[in-house]
N, C-alpha and C positions, 0 to 999 in steps of 0.2 A: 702662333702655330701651336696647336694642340701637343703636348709629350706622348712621346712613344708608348706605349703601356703593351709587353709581349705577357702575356696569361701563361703561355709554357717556355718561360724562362730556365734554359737550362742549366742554371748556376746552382749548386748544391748551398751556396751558403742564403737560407732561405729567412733568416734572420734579420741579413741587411736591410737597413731602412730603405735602399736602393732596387730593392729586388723587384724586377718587372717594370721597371723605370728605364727602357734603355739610353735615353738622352744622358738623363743625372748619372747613371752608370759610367755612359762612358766619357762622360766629362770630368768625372771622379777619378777615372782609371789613368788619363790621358795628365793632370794636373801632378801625379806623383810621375809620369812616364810608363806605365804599365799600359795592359791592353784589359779590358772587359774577358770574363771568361769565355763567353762564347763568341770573342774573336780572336782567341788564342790558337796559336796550330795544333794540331790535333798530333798526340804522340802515335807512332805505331804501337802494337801488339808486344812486335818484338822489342821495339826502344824501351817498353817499360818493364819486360822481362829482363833485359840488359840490367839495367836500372836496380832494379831488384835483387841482381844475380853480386852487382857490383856493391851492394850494400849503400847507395848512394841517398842522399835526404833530398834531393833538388826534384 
């Protein structure tokens, strides 16, 4: 089976050797227990104005 290859990959970190690879991506991500960035949930508007307001780093 052919690897996925998405061309408008929307992960900012445009460096990783992974990037536009979604198979190796999220077989990478799923090995430590994370998620791939773009199957991450998407924050609101307001949660990251919270976020911001709250001084938080996460």
């Amino acid at each position: 089976m052919p690897p996925i290859i998405r061309e408008d990959c929307p992960c900012p970190n445009t460096a990783c050797s992974r990037h536009t690879l979604c198979d190796e991506c999220e077989a990478s991500r799923a090995e430590s227990g994370g998620l791939p960035f773009c199957r991450r949930p998407k924050r609101s508007l307001l949660g990251r104005i919270r976020k911001m307001l709250a001084g938080g780093s996460r």
